[in-house]
KESEVEX-332175 format. One record per residue (C-alpha): x, y, z. Coordinates in Angstrom, 2 decimals, padded with zeros to 5 digits, always signed. Layout:
N
<node <X; Y; Z>>
...
***
This chain:
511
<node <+000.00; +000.00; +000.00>>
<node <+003.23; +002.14; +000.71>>
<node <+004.60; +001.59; -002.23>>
<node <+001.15; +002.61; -004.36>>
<node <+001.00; +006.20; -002.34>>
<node <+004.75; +006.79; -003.08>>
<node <+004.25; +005.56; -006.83>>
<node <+001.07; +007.61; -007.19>>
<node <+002.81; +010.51; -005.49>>
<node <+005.86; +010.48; -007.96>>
<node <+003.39; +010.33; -010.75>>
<node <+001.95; +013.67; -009.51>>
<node <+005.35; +014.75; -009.15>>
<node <+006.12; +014.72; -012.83>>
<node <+002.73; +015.46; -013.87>>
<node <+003.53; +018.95; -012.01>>
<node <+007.02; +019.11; -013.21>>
<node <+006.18; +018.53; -016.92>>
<node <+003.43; +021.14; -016.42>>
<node <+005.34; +023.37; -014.97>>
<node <+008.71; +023.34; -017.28>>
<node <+005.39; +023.62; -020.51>>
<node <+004.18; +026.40; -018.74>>
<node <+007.60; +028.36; -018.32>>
<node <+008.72; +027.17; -021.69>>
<node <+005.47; +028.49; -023.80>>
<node <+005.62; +031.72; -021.60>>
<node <+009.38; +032.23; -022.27>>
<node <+008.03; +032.33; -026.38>>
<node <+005.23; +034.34; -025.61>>
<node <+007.42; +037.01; -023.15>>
<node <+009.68; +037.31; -026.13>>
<node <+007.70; +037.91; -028.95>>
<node <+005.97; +040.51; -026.74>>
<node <+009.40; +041.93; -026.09>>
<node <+009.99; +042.16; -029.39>>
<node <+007.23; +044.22; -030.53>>
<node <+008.14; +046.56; -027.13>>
<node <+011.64; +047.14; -028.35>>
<node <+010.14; +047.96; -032.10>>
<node <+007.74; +050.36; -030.75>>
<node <+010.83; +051.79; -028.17>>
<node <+013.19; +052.63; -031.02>>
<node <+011.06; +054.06; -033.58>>
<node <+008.81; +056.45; -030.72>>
<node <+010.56; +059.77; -032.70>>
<node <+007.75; +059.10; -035.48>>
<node <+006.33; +062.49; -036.19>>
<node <+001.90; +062.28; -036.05>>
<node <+000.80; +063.90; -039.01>>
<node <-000.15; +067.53; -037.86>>
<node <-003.93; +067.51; -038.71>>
<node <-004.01; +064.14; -036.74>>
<node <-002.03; +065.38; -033.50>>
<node <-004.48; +068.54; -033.48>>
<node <-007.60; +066.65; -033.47>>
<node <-005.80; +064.28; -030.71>>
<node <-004.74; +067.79; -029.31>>
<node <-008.10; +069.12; -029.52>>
<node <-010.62; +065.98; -028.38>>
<node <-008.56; +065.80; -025.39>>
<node <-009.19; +069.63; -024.72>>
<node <-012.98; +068.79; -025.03>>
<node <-012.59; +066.21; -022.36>>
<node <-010.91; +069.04; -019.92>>
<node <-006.89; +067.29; -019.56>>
<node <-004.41; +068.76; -018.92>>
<node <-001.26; +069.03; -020.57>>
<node <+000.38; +065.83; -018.92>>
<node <-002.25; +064.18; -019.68>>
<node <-002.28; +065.28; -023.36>>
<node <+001.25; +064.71; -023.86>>
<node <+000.44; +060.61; -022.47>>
<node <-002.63; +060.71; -024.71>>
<node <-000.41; +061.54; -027.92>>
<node <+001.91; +059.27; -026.81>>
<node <-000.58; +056.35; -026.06>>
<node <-001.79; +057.14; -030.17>>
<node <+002.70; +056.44; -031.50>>
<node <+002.47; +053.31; -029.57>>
<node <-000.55; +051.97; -031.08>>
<node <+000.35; +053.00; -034.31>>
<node <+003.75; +051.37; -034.35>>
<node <+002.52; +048.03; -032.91>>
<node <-000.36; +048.31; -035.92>>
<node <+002.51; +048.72; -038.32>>
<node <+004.80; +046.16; -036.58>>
<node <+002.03; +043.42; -036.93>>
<node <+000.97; +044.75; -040.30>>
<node <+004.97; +044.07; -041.66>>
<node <+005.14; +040.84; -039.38>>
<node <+002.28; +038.72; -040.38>>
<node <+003.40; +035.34; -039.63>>
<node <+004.93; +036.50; -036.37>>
<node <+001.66; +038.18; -035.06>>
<node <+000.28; +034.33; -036.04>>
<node <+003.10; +033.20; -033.61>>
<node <+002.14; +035.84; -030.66>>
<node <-001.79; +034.55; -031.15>>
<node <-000.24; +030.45; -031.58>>
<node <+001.37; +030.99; -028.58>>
<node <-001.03; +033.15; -026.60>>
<node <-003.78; +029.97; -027.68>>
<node <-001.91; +027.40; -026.40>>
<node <-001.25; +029.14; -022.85>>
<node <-004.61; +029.95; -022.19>>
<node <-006.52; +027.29; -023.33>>
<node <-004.42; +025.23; -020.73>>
<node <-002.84; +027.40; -018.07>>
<node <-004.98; +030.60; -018.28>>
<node <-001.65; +032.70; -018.00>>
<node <-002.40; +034.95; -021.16>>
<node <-005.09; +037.75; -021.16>>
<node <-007.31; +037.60; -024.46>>
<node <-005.10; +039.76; -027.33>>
<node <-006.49; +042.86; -028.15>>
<node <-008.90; +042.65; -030.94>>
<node <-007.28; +042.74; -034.34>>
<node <-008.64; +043.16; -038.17>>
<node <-012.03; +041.70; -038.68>>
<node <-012.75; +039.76; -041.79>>
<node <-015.91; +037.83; -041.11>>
<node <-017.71; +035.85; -043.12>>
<node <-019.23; +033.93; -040.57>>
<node <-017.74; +030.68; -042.28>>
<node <-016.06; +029.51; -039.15>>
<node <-015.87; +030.21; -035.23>>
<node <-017.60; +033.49; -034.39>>
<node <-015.77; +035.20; -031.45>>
<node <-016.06; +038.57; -029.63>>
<node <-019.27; +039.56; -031.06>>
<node <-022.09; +040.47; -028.42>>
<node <-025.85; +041.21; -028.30>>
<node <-028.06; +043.69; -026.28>>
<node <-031.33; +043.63; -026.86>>
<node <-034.26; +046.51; -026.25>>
<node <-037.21; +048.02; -027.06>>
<node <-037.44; +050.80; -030.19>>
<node <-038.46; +054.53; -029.38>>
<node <-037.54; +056.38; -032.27>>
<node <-036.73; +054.56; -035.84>>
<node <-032.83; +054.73; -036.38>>
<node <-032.55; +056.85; -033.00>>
<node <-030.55; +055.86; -029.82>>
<node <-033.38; +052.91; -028.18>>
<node <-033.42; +051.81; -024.76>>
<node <-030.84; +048.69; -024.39>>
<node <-031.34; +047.00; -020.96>>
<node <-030.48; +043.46; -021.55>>
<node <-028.31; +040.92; -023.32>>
<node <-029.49; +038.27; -025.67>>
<node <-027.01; +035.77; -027.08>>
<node <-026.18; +034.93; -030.77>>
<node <-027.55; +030.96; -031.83>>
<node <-024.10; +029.44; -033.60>>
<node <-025.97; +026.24; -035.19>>
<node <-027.94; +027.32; -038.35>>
<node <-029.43; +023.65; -038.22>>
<node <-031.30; +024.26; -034.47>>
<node <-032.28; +028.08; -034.63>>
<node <-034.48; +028.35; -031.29>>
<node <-037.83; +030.26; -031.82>>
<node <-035.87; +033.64; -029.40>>
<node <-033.06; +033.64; -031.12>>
<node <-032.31; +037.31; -031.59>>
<node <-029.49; +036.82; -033.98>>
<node <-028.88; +033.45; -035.71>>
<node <-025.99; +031.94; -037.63>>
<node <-028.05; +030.66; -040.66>>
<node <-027.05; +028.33; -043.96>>
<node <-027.94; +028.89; -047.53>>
<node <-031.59; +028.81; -048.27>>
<node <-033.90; +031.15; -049.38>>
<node <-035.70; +033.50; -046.79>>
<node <-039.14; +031.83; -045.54>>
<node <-041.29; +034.84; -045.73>>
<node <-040.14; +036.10; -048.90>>
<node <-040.17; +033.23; -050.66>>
<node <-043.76; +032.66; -049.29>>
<node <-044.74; +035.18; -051.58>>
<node <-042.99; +033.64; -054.84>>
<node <-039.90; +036.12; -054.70>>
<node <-036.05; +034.98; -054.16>>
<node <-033.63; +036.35; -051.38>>
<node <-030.47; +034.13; -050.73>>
<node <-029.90; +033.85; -047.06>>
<node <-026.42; +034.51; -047.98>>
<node <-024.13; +036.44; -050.11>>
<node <-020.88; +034.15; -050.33>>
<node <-019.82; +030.95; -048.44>>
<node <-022.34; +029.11; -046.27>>
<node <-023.47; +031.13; -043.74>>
<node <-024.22; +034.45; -042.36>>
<node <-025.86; +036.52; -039.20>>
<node <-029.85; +037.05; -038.96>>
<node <-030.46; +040.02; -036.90>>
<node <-034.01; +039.75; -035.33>>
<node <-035.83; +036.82; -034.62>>
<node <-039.32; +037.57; -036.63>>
<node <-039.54; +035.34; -039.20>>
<node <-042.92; +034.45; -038.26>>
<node <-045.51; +036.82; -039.45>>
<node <-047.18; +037.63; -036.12>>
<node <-044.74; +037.59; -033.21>>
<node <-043.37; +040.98; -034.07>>
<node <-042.91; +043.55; -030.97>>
<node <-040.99; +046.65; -030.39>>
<node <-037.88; +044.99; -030.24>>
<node <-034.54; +046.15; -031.31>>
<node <-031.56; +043.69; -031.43>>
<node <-028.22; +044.95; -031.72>>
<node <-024.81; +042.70; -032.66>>
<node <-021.38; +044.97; -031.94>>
<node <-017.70; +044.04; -031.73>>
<node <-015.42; +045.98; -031.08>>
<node <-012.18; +045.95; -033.88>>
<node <-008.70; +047.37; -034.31>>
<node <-009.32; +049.36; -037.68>>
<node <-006.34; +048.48; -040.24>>
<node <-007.30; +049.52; -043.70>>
<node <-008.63; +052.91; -044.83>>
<node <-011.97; +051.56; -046.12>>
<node <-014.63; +049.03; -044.08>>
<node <-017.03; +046.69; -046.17>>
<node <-020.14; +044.44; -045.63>>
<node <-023.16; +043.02; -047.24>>
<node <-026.70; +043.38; -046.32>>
<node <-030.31; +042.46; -047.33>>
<node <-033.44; +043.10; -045.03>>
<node <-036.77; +042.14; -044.98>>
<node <-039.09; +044.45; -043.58>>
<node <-042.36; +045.03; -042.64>>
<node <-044.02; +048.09; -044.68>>
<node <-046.94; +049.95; -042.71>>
<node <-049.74; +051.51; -044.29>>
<node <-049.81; +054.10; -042.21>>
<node <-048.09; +057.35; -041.63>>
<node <-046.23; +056.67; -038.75>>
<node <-042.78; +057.25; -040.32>>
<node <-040.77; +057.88; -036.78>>
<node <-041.00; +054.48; -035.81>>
<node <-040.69; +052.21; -039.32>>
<node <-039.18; +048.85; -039.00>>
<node <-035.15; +049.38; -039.89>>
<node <-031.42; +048.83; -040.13>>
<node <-028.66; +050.38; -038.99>>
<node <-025.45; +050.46; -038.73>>
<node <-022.48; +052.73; -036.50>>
<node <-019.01; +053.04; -036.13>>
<node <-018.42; +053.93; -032.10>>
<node <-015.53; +054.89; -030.26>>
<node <-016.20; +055.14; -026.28>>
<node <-019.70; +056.03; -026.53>>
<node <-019.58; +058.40; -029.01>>
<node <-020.97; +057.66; -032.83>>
<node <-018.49; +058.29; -035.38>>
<node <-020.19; +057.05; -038.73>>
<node <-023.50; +056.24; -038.44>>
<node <-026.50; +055.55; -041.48>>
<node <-029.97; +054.03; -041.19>>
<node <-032.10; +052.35; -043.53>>
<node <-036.11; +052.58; -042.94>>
<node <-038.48; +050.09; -045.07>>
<node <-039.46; +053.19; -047.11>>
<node <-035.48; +053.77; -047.78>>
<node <-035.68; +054.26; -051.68>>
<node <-031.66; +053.99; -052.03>>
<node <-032.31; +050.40; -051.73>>
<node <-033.13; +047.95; -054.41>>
<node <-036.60; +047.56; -053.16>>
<node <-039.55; +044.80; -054.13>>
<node <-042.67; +045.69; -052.01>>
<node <-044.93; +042.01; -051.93>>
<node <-048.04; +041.16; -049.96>>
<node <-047.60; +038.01; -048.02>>
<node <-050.55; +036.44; -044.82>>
<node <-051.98; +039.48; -045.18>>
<node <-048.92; +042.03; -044.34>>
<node <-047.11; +044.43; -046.63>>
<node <-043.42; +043.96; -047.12>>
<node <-040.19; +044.96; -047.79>>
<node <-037.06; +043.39; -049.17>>
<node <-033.65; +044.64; -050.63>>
<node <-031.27; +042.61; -052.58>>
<node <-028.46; +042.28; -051.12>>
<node <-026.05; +045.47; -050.86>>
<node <-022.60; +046.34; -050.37>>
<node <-021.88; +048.88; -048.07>>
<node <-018.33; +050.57; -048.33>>
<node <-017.48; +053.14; -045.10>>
<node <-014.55; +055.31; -045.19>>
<node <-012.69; +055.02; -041.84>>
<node <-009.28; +056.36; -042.56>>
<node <-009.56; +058.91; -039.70>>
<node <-009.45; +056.46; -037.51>>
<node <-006.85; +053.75; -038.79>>
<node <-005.01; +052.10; -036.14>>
<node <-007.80; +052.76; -033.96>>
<node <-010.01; +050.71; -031.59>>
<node <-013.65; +051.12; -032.34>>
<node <-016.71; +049.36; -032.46>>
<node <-019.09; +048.48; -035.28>>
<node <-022.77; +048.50; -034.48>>
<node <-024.87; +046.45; -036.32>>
<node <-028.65; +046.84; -035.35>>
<node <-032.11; +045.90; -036.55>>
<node <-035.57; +046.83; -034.57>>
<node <-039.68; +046.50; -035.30>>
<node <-041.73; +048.85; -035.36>>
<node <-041.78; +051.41; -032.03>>
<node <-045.63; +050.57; -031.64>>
<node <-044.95; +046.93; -031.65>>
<node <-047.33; +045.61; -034.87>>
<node <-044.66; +045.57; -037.62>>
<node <-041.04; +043.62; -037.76>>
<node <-038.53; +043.04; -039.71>>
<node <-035.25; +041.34; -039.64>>
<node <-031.57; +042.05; -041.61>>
<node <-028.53; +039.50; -042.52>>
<node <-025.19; +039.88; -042.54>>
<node <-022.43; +038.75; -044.68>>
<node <-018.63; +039.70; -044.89>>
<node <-017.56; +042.07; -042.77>>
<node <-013.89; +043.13; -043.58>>
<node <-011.44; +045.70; -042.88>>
<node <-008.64; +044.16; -044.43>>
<node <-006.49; +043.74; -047.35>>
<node <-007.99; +041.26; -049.07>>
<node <-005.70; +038.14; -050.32>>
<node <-004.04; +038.99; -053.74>>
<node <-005.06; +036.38; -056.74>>
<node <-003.08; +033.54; -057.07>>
<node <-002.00; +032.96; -060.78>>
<node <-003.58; +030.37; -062.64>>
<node <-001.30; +028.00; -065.34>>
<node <-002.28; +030.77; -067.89>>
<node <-000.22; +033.36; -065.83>>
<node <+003.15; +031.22; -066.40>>
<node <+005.17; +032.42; -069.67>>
<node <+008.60; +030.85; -070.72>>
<node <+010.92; +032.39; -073.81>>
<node <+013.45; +029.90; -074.29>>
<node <+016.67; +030.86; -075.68>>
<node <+019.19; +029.52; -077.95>>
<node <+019.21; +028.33; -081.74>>
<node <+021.27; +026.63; -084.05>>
<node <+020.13; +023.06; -082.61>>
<node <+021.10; +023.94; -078.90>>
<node <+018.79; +024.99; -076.49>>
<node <+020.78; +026.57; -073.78>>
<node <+018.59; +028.24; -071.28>>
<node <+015.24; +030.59; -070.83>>
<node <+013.32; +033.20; -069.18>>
<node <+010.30; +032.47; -067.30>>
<node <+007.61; +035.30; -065.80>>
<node <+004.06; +035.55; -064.48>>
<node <+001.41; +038.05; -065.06>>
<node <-001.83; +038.87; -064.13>>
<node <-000.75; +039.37; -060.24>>
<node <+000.93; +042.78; -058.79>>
<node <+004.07; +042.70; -058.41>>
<node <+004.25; +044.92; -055.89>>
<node <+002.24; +042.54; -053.39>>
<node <+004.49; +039.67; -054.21>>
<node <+007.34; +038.75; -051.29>>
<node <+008.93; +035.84; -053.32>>
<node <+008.37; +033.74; -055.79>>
<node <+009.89; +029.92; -055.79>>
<node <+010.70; +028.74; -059.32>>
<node <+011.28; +025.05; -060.42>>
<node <+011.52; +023.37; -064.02>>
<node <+011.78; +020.02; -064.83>>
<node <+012.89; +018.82; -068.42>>
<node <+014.29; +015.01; -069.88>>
<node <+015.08; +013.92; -066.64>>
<node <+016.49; +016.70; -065.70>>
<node <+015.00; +019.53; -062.87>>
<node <+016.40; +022.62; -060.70>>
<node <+014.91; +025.91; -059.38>>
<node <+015.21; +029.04; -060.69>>
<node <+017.85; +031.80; -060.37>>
<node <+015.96; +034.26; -059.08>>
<node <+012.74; +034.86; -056.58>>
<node <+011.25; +037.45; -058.22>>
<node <+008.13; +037.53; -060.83>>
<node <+010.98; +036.84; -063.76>>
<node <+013.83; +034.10; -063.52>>
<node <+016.26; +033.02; -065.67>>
<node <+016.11; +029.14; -066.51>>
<node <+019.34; +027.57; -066.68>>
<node <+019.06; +023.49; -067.74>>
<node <+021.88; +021.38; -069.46>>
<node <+022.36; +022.67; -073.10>>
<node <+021.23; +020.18; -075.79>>
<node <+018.72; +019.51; -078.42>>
<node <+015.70; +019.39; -076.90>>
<node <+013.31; +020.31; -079.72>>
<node <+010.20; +018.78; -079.48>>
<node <+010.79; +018.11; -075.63>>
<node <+008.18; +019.87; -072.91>>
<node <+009.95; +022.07; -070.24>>
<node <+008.08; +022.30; -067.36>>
<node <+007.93; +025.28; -065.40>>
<node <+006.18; +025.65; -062.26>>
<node <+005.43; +028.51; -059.54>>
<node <+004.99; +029.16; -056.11>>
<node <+003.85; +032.86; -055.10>>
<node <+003.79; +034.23; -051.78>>
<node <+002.48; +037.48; -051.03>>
<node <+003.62; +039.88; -048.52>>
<node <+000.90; +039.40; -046.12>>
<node <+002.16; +035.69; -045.54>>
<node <+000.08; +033.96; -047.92>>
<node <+000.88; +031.36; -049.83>>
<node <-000.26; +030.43; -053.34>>
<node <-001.01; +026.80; -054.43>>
<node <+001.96; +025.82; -056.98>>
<node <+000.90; +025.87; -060.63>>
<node <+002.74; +024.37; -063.23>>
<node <+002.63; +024.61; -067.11>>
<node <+004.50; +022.64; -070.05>>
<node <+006.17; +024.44; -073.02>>
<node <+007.25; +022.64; -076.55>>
<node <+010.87; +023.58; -076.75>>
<node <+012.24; +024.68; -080.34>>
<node <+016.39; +025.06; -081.12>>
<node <+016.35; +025.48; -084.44>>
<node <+017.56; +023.63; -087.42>>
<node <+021.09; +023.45; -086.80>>
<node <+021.76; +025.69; -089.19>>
<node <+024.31; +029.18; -088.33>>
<node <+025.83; +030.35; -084.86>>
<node <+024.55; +028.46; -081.96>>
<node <+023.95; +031.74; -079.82>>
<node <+022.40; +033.12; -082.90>>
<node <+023.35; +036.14; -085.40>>
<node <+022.08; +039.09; -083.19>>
<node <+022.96; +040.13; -079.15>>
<node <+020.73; +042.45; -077.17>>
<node <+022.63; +044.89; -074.16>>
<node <+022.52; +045.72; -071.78>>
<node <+020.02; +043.01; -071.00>>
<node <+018.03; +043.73; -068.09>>
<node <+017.78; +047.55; -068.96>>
<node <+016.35; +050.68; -067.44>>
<node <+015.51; +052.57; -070.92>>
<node <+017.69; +051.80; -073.74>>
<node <+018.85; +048.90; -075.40>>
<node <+021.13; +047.90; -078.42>>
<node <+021.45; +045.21; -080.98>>
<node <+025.12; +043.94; -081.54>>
<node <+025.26; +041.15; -084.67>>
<node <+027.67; +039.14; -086.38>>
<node <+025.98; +038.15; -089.61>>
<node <+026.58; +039.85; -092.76>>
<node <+023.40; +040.10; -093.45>>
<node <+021.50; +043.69; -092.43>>
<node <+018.57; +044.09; -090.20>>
<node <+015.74; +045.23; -091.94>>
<node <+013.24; +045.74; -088.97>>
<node <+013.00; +045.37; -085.13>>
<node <+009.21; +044.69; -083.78>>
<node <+009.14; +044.67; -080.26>>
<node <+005.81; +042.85; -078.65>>
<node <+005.04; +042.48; -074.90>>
<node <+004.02; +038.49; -073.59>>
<node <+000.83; +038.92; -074.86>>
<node <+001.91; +039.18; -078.81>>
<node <+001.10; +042.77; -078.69>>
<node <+003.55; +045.26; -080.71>>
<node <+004.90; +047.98; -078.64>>
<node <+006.96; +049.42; -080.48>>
<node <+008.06; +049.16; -084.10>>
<node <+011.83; +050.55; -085.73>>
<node <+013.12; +050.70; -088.95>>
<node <+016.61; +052.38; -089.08>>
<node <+020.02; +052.17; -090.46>>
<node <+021.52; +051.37; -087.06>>
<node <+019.73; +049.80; -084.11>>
<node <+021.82; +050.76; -081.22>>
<node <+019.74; +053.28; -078.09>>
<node <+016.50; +051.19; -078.93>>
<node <+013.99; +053.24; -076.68>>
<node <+011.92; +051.68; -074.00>>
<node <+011.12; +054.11; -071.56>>
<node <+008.11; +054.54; -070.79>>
<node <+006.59; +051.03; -071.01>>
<node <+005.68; +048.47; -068.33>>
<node <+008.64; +046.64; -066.38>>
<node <+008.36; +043.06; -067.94>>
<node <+009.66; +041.13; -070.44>>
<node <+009.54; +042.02; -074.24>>
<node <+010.34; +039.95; -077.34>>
<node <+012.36; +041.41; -079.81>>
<node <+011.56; +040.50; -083.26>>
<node <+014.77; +040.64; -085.44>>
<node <+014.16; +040.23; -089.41>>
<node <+017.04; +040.41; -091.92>>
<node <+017.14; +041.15; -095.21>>
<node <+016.40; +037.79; -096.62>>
<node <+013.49; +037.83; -094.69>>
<node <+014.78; +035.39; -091.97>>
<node <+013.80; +036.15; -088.30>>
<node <+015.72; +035.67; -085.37>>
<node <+013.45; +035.99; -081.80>>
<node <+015.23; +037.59; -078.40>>
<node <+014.14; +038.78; -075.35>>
<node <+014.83; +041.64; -073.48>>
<node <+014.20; +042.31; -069.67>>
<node <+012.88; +045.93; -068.81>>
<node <+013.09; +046.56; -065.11>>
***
């Protein structure tokens, strides 16, 4: 019996040991990465706030009586903010670190406070967190109701209870209107989205007004999301207290955007139906687009809210679909987007050029090249949207080259590799192996020349971007300061025909 207490205790032992040396290690990552972000925001605190931004900071904090202590810790509060914004904003994958880490510790040890809310993109696709719900009872249509009680938000679009003041729901269209022959998807894109209001059933309206909010670190200049409602239209005059939505942008109480939308709101895309005997409303859905670059790098809260009638006979309800204040994701490139100009002639092929289009550059962190051809495969020379393909010089006419891409963006993403096959030509054999004509400097900034060693005379240069479109066309005694300023940063084909008519192909890189 000794010996089982003693086991069991040693057991515990390790069980508190192993715990203990988890805990310490997971808060040594997280105490880093959290000191890292401190000493960015430490070393770059000279920033200078743009003047019309430190005056409003200067002048709100006037309004709320500080002093000048206080105003001074106010406008230093607003660097600090900013600074960790940008830090995270330039770190992606390490903010996805800091949240990994901050995850793991509270889910088991509770040592981590909840992060500070970051950019929302919500589609309601997956886990719904930090949104709440007040409910009340409507006043005034699109005015400031009396809230005196929270409701909660149903997550399971499958088992929406009968009170359910906001719902998760799936794809479908909505009961009431298609009661009365119409369409209205329940969602925009995806699955799912939020129901605000519970009256789908003609007769259990009130003078209830449900309101969803969550508060959200703004990040972009410009804040987006989709809407469709279906309201009740009275026949009477009553216009103060119309079933409607609304939405707000808040900041510690205080409204900083704000717009409402009654069921008489003739901005909307409106179809007015008859349905059990009540007159309704319903807009297609819209896309809403508010302009919050005053408050970038700000916390705020949006205010989503939909209400019945003040005099309790008429309801209505709203849904909501992606919600987003961030970059979205770049494109990925397709196959299409993968172009290849080999090089060589005279029976040898000796190496190539590969590029994408159709994605912006200027989004792109890297690019990871790889070819594969006879056996043979290697990556490419460079990480940028154009690489040079070098592969073992031979005559591969008629043989595919594969080339293949990987893009990934600067905001961390990564692309699905796509891959396409080109039919590899090296001539007939026939002349110089590197061909009769040169092109330098080769990449240029402007200005290229032609340098050749056949006797025979160039008659014209056509010069066509990727596409097979002709940019720029010379005839000329000499072909040397070719001018390309001006045009896109790319790759160009150079069309070279002699005199005997004979064409010889090169590519030049303008960057």
């Amino acid at each position: 019996m000794k010996k089982t207490i003693k086991l069991l205790l040693l057991v515990m032992l390790c069980v508190h040991i192993t715990n203990a040396q988890e805990k310490n290690e997971m808060q040594l990552i997280t105490d880093a990465l959290h000191k890292t972000v401190a000493y960015y925001v430490d070393q770059n605190l000279d920033i200078k706030i743009p003047e019309i931004e430190r005056q409003k900071i200067i002048n709100d904090a006037k309004l709320e009586g500080l002093n000048q202590k206080s105003i001074d810790q106010v406008l230093l509060n607003y660097k600090k903010q900013y600074l960790r914004h940008q830090f995270y904003k330039n770190n992606p994958s390490l903010e996805k670190q800091l949240k990994e880490e901050s995850r793991g510790i509270t889910s088991s040890k509770g040592l981590v406070p909840t992060p500070s809310p970051r950019c929302i993109s919500e589609g309601f696709e997956g886990t719904i967190n930090g949104f709440g719900l007040t409910i009340g009872r409507t006043e005034v249509s699109c005015g400031a109701n009396s809230l005196n009680s929270r409701g909660f938000i149903n997550l399971d679009p499958n088992n929406i209870p009968v009170n359910a003041n906001a719902t998760i729901v799936g794809s479908g269209n909505d009961p009431i209107v298609a009661s009365a022959g119409h369409t209205l998807t329940q969602v925009k894109s995806g699955l799912r989205s939020l129901r605000i209001n519970q009256n789908v059933i003609i007769g259990t309206e009130n003078d209830e007004v449900d309101v969803v909010s969550k508060s959200i670190l703004i990040e972009e200049d410009e804040l987006t999301f989709d809407f469709a409602s279906v309201l009740e239209l009275p026949t009477n005059t009553h216009t103060n207290s119309l079933p409607y939505f609304k939405y707000s942008i808040v900041k510690k109480g205080v409204t900083l955007i704000s717009d409402c939308y009654m069921s008489n709101d003739s901005r909307l895309n409106n179809t007015i139906f008859n349905t059990q005997g009540e007159r309704f409303v319903f807009n297609q859905w819209e896309s809403v687009s508010v302009d919050v670059s005053n408050y970038v790098g700000q916390i705020v809260r949006i205010v989503l809210e939909t209400a019945d009638c003040g005099q309790g006979a008429h309801g209505g309800y709203t849904y909501i679909d992606n919600i987003r204040n961030c970059t979205p994701t770049p494109p990925c490139p397709t196959p299409n987007d993968i172009h290849f100009i080999n090089e060589g002639g005279g029976g040898l092929c000796t190496t190539g050029q590969a590029s994408l289009s159709g994605i912006n550059n200027s989004l792109v962190d890297q690019v990871d090249w790889t070819w594969a051809l006879g056996g043979h495969s290697g990556t490419g020379a460079s990480t940028g949207t154009t690489s040079p393909i070098y592969y073992p010089s031979g005559d591969w006419t008629n043989y595919y080259i594969s080339i293949c891409a990987t893009v990934t963006y600067t905001d961390g993403s990564t692309c699905t590799k796509v891959c396409k096959s080109f039919l590899l030509d090296c001539g007939d054999g026939v002349g110089d192996p590197i061909g009769r004509t040169s092109v330098y400097p080769n990449p240029t900034n402007d200005l290229f020349s032609l340098e050749t060693n056949s006797k025979l005379k160039v008659q014209r240069v056509v010069i066509k971007d990727l596409q097979g479109t002709i940019v720029k066309s010379v005839i000329q005694k000499t072909y040397d300061n070719i001018q390309l300023a001006g045009e896109r940063k790319g790759i160009y084909i150079v069309e070279i025909t002699y005199e005997d008519g004979s064409l010889e192909r090169k590519k030049v890189v303008l960057q």
